[in-house]
C-alpha positions in Angstrom: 256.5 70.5 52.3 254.2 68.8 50.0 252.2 67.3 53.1 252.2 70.8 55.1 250.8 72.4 51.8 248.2 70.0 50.9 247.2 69.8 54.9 246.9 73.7 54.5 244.7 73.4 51.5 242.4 71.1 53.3 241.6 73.2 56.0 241.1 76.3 53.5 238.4 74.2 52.2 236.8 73.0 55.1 236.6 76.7 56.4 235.3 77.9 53.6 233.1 75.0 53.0 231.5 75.6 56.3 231.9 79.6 56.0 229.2 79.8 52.5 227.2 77.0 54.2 226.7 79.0 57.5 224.8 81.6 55.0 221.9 79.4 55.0 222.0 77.9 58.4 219.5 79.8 59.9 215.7 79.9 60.6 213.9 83.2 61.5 211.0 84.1 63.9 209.8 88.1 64.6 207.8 89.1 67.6 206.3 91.8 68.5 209.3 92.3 71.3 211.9 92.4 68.7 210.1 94.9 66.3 210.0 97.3 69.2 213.2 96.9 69.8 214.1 97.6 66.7 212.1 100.6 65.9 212.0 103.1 68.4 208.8 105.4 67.0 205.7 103.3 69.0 203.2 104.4 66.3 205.3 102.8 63.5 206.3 99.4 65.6 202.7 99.5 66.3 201.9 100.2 62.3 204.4 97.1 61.6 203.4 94.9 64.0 199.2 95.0 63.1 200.7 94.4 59.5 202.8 91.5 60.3 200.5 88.5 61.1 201.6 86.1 58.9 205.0 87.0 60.0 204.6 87.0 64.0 205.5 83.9 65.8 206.5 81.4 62.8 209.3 80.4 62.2 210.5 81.1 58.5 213.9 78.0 57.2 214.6 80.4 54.5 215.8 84.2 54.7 214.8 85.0 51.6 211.2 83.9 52.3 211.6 85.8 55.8 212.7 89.3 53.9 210.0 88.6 51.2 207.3 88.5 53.6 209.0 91.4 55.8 208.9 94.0 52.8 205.1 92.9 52.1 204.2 93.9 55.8 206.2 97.2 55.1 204.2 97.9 51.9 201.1 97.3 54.0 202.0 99.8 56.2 202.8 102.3 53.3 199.8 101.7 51.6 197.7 102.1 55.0 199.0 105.7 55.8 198.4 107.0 52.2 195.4 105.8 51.8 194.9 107.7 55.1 196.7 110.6 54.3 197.2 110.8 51.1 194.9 113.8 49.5 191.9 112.3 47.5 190.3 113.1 44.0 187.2 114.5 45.7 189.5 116.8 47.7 190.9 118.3 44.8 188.0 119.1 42.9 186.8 120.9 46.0 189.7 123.1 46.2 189.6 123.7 42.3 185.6 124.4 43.1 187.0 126.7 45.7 189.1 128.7 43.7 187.6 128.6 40.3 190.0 131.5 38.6 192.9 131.6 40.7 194.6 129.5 43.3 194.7 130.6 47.3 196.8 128.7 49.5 194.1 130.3 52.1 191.7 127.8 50.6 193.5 124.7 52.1 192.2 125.5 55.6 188.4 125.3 54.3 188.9 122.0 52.2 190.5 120.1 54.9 188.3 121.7 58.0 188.9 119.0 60.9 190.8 119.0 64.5 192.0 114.9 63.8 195.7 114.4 62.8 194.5 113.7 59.3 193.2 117.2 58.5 196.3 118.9 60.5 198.6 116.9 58.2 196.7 117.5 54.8 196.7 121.5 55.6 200.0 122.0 56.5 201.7 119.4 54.0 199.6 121.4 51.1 201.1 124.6 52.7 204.5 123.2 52.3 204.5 121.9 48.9 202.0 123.8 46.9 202.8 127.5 48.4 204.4 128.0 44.9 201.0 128.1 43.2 199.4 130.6 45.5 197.6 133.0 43.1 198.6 131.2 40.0 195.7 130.3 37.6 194.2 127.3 39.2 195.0 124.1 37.1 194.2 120.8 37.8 197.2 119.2 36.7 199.4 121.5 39.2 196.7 120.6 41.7 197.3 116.8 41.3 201.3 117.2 41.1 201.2 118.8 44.8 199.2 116.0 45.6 201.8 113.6 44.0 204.4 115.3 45.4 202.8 114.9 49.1 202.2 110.9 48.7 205.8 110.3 47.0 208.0 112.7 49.7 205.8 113.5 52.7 203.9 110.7 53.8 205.2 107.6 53.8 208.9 109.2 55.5 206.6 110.8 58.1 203.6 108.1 58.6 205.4 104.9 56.5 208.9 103.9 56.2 210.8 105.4 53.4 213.3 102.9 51.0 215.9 104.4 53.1 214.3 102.8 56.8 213.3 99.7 54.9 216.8 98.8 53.9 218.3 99.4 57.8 215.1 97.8 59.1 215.0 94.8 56.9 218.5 94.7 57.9 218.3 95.0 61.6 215.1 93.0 62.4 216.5 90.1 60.0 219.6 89.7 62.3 217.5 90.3 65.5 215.2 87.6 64.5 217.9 84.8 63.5 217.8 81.5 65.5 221.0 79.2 65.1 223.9 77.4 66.4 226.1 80.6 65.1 223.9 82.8 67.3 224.0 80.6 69.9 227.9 80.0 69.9 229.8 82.4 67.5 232.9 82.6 68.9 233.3 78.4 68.3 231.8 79.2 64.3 234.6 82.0 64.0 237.2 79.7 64.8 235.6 76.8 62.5 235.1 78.8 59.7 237.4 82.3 59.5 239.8 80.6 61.9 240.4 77.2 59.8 240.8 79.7 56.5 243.7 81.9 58.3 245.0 78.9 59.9 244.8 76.8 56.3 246.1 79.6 54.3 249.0 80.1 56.3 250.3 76.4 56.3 249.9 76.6 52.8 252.2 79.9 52.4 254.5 79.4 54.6 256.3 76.0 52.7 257.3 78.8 50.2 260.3 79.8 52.4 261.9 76.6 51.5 262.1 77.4 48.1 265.0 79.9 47.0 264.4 83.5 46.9 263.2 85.5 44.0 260.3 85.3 41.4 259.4 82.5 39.5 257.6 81.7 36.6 256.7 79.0 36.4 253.4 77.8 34.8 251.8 81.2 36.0 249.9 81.3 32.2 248.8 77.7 32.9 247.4 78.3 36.5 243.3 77.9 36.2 243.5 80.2 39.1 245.7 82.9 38.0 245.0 82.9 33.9 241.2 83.9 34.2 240.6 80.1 33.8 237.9 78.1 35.8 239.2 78.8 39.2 239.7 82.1 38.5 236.6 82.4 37.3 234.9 80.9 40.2 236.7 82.9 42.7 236.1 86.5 41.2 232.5 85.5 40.6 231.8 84.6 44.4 233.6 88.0 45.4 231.5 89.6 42.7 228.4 87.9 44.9 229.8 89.0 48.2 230.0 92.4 47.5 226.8 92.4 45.7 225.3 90.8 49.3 227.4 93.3 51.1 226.3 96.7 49.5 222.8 96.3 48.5 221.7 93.0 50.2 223.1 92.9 53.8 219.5 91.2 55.3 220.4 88.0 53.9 224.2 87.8 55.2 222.9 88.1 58.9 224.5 85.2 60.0 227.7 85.8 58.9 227.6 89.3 60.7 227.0 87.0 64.0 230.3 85.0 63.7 232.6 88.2 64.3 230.2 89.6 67.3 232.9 88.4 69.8 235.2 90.7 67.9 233.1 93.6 67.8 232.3 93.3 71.3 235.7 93.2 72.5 236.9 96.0 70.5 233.9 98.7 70.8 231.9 97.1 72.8 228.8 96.8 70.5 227.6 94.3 68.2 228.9 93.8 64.7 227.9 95.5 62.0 227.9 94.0 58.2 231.0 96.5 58.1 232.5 95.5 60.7 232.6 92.0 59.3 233.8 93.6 56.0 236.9 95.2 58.1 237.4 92.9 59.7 237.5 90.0 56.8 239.8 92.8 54.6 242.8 92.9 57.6 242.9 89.3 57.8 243.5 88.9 53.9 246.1 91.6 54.1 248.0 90.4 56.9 247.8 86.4 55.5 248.7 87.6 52.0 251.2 89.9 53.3 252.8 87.0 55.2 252.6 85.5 51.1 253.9 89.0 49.9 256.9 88.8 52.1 258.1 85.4 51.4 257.5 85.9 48.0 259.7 89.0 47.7 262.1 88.7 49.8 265.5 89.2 48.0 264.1 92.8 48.4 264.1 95.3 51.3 261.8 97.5 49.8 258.8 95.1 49.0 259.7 93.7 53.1 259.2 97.2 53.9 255.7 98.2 51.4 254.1 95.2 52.8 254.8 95.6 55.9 253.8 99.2 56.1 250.0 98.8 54.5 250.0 95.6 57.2 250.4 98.0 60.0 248.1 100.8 58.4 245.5 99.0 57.2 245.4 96.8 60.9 246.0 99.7 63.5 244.6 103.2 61.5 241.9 101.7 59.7 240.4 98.6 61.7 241.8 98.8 65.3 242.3 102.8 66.4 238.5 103.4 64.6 236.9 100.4 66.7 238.7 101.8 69.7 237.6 105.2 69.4 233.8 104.5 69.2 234.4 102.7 73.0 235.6 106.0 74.2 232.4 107.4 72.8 234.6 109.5 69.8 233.7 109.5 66.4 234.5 106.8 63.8 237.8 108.1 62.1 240.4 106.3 59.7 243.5 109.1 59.8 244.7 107.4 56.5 241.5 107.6 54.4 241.8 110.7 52.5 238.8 112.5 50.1 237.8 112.1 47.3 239.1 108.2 48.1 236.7 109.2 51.6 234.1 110.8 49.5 231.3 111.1 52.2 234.0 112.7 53.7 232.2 116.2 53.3 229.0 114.7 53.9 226.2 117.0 56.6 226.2 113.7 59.0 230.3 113.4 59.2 230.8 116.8 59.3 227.9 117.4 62.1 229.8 114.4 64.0 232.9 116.1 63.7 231.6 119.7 64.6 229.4 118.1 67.7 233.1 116.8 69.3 234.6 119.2 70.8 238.2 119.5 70.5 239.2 116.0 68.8 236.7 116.5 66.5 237.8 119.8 65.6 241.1 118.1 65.0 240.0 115.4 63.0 238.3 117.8 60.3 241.3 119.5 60.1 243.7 116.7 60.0 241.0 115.9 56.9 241.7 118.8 55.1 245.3 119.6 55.5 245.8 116.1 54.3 244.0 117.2 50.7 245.7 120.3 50.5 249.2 120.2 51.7 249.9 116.5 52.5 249.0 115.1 49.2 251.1 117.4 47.0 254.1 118.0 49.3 254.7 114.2 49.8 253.8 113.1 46.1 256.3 116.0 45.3 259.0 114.4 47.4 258.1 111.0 47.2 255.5 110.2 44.4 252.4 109.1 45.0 254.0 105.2 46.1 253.7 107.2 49.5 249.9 106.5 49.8 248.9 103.8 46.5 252.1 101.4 47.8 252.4 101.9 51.4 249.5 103.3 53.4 246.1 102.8 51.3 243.9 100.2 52.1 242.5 99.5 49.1 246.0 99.2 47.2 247.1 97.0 50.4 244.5 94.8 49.5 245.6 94.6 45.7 249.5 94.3 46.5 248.3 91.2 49.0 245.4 89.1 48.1 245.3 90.9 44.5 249.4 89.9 43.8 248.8 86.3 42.4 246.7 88.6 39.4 249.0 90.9 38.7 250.2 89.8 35.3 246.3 90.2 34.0 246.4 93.8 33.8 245.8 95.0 30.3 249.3 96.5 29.0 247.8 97.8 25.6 247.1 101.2 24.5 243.5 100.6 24.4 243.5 100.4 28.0 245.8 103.2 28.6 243.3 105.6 26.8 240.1 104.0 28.6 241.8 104.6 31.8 242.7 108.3 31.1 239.1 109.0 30.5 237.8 106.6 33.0 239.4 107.7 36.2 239.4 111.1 35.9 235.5 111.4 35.0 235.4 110.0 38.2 237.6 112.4 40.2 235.0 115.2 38.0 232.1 113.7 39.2 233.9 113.2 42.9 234.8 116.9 42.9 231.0 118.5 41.5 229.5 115.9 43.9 231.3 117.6 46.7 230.6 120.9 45.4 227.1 120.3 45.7 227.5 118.2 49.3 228.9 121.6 50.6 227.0 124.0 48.9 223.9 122.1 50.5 225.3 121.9 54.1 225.8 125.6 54.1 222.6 126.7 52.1 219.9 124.3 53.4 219.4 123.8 49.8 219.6 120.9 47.7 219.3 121.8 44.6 222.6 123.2 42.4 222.1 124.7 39.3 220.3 121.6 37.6 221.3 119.2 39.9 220.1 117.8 43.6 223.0 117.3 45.4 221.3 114.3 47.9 220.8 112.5 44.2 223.7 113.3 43.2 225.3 111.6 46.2 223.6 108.7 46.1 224.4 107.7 42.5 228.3 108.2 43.5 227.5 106.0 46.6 226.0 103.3 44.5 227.8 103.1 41.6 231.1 104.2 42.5 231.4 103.8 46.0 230.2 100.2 46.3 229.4 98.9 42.6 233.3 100.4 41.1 235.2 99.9 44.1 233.3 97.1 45.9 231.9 94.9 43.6 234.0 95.5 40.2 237.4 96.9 41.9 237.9 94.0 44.2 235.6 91.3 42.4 237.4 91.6 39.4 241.0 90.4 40.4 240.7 87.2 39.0 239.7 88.5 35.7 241.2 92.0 35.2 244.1 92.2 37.3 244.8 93.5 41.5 244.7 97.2 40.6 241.5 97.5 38.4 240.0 99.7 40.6 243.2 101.8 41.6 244.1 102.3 37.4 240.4 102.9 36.5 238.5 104.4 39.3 239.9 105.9 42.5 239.2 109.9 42.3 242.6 110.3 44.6 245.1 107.9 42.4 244.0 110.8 39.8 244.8 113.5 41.8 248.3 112.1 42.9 249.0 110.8 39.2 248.4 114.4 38.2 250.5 115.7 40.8 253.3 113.3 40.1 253.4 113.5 36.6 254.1 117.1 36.0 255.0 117.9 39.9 257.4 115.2 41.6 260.8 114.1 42.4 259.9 110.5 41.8 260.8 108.4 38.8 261.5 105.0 37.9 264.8 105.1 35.9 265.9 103.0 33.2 269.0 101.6 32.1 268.6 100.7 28.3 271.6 99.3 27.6 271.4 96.5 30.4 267.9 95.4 29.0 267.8 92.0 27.5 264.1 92.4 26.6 262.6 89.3 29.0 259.3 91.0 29.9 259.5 90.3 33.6 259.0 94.0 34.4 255.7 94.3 32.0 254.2 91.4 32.7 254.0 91.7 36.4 253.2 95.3 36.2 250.1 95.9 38.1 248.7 99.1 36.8 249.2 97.7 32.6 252.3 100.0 31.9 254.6 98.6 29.0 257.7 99.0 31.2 260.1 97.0 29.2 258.4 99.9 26.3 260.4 102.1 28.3 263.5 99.8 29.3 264.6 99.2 26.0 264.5 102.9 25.0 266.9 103.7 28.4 263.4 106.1 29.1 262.7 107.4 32.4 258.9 105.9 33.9 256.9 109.2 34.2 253.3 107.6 33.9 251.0 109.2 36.0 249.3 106.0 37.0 252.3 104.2 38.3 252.0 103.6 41.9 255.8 103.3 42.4 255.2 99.7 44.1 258.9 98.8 42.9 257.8 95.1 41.4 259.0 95.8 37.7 262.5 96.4 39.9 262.3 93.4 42.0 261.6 90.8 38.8 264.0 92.3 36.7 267.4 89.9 36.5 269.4 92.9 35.2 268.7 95.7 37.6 267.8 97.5 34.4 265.3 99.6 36.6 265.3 101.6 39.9 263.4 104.2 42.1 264.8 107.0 42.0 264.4 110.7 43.2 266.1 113.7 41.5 268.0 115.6 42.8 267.9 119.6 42.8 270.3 119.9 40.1 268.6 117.7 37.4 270.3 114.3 38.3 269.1 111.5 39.6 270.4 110.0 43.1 270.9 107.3 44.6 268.5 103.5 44.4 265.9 104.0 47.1 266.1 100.2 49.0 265.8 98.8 45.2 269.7 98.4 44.2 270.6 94.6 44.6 268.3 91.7 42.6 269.7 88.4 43.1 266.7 86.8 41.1 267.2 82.9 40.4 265.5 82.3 36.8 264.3 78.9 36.9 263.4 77.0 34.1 
């Protein structure tokens, strides 16, 4: 067993080893052939490409060097078209000349006089951000704001390319311009690197199943990986990074979006994207951790069941039927994501998808929204909200499997409880105006709600919740905060359910007081930092709203002090729900 482990740990290693070092292995060239293939507008290629020649045709051993230099040919570019375009001093002193007392839009016509591309530019763009001052008092300052306005909005997303088309470009023409060996062969780079990992992690799981069922203790508070020790540390601080890269950084992670091209090819038919890799690296740590979960817990159906069930959702409805579905030419769909979890859900571009596809699309927007308004509160009513959190999310999938070896550092005091009452729903408050605004927009044409613009607005909840709370802090902080840090603190729809299912469900987790011998199992390996044995010892029934009913504090409890239960019309309480029997061997 011993062997088989430490053979499984070596190949974990050497996978990973060559995994972070395949970052790096890459040199990159541009030509003028790949920058029009990457930009399809010939006047901008052409714009890039004049820019770019002390990028075209040499070959650059560091991506970071290679992006550097790309973004300084962008700026160029920028800086070319509004010095073309952009509306000089001289220009505005004419029009104030023109209009001496009051402003007339009618003026713009005489101060830019021309037939080129320029003048037709400068006329109308004046038209369409200073109409507001036509017959005002002329001012200079107003004057010089249009003008602002014109170089900061108009220009560069019409002539340039906006922060928006430098991100995807850097992006795109970074990975189009890679030369190496996992390029040239990814399929045998998957199989050394992502391959050896599953292959590694597996032998080292699967010794487990010699051991006797049930949970053990042992040394878990003396484990550097699971005690926010070293190892811990070092592993939630390279998640931290990949996330980091992931989100806001995906030009210098090119070559790891080559490995899975074989896999993206197969399944839709196109090349990978940096979130197909994500996907596709987030199914394999479910279903290897799941295989972890399930030996683990064993001695109980219902944790068999749970894992199994966010295995199969997380694999067919949120990585495999999506991927599918883009090679029939239908839109990109997870049937399991529900808003405000999906919070670009509401979004012009998905809903325009959705609109433009006929019949299935049709159904997919309403599948959507029947989930949000009768789904969610008829099944947290009937069975909590451990329907969604424990069984079909991905992101408490994720937590349940990879996240379970840090469930024990989830903060239990009352601190935390308060910080998380304020903390998570905020969020669903900002999800909720956010959407507001989205829809108010799409309908309206305009951006701006009350004090707020609703494409800002949108943006911040992309960046800071989207990716930097759920991304970087909800999955990078395992090691460090516990498996369900984003799920307790952040997630807009854990707040809905909890709200649901604390005033509005069936669900409890019942306690029997007098069996309660006070061991701390149940708190301890509680993932969401409830005091359960707070609530054993007082024979009180579990009605947190945070509690995502995942059944562990059952499963490690030696007394069968505590079971999920749903109540029945008449006030009582019926029967164990798959939690009933805990043969649990305490070793010392």
């Amino acid at each position: 067993m011993k062997i088989l482990k430490s053979i499984g740990l070596a190949l974990f290693i050497i996978g990973f080893g060559l995994f972070n070092f395949s970052f790096f292995w890459a040199s990159y060239q541009i030509t003028p052939e790949v920058i029009r293939t990457q930009i399809s507008d010939q006047k901008k290629s052409s714009l890039l490409i004049n820019e770019s020649s002390s990028l075209l045709n040499e070959e650059f051993n560091s991506n970071f060097k290679f992006v550097a230099e790309l973004h300084r040919a962008f700026d160029r570019v920028n800086q070319s078209q509004l010095n073309l375009f952009g509306i000089s001093e001289q220009e505005i002193d004419q029009l104030v000349d023109r209009n001496p007392e009051k402003f007339s839009i009618a003026s713009v016509d005489s101060a830019f006089a021309g037939s080129d591309e320029t003048a037709a530019f400068k006329r109308k763009a004046f038209r369409d951000y200073g109409s507001w001052l036509d017959g005002q008092p002329t001012q200079l300052a107003q004057l010089q704001q249009v003008a602002d306005n014109i170089r900061q909005y108009g220009i560069v997303s019409q002539f340039g390319f906006d922060r928006y088309a430098i991100k995807d470009l850097t992006y795109s023409l970074t990975k189009a311009s890679a030369i190496s060996p996992v390029k040239n062969n990814p399929l045998l780079y998957l199989l050394l690197t992502i391959g050896l990992c599953v292959v590694g992690a597996l032998l080292y799981i699967l010794p487990k199943l010699q051991l006797a069922p049930g949970i053990k203790n042992n040394g878990i508070f003396f484990n550097a990986m699971k005690n926010v020790q070293w190892l811990g540390i070092l592993t939630g601080s390279w998640l931290i990074s990949f996330y980091v890269v992931l989100y806001f950084y995906p030009e210098y992670m090119t070559n790891w979006v080559l490995l899975v091209n074989p896999v993206s090819k197969l399944l839709s038919g196109n090349e990978a994207g940096r979130f197909f890799l994500y996907g596709f690296i987030y199914t394999l740590c479910i279903l290897v951790m799941g295989v972890r979960m399930i030996i683990n817990y064993r001695h109980s159906k219902y944790q068999i069941l749970r894992t199994c069930s966010v295995m199969f959702f997380q694999t067919a409805f949120a990585f495999l039927i999506p991927e599918i579905m883009i090679r029939l030419n239908q839109p990109y769909f997870d049937f399991k994501n529900i808003w405000p979890l999906d919070y670009s859900f509401f979004f012009n571009n998905r809903l325009d998808t959705l609109l433009a596809n006929g019949g299935l699309g049709i159904f997919m927007l309403v599948w959507g929204i029947a989930l949000i308004i009768l789904g969610v509160p008829i099944f947290v009513y009937f069975f909590g909200k451990r329907w969604y959190c424990s069984w079909v999310c991905g992101c408490g999938g994720l937590a349940e499997t990879l996240g379970d070896p840090y469930r024990q550092l989830s903060d239990k005091s009352v601190k935390a409880w308060k910080a998380e009452r304020w903390i998570i729903h905020s969020v669903l408050v900002f999800a909720v105006v956010m959407t507001i605004g989205v829809l108010y927009t799409y309908f309206t044409n305009n951006s701006w709600v009350l004090f707020f613009d609703s494409y800002k607005l949108r943006e911040i909840y992309g960046a800071f919740i989207g990716a930097g709370f759920a991304g970087v802090v909800g999955t990078g902080f395992y090691p460090l905060m516990g498996n369900r840090t984003w799920c307790r603190f952040g997630c807009p729809l854990a707040a809905y359910l909890g709200i649901i299912q604390r005033f509005k469900s069936r669900f409890r987790i019942t306690t029997n007081g007098g069996q309660c011998i006070s061991c701390g199992n149940c708190s301890t390996y509680c993932e969401m930092g409830i005091d359960v044995r707070w609530y054993a010892q007082r024979g009180q029934n579990i009605v947190r709203s945070s509690c995502v009913g995942c059944g562990v504090c059952s499963s490690v409890c030696p007394r069968g002090v505590l079971n999920l239960e749903v109540k029945e019309e008449d006030g009582r309480f019926g029967k164990p729900i798959l939690i009933g029997n805990n043969h649990i061997e305490l070793v010392e």
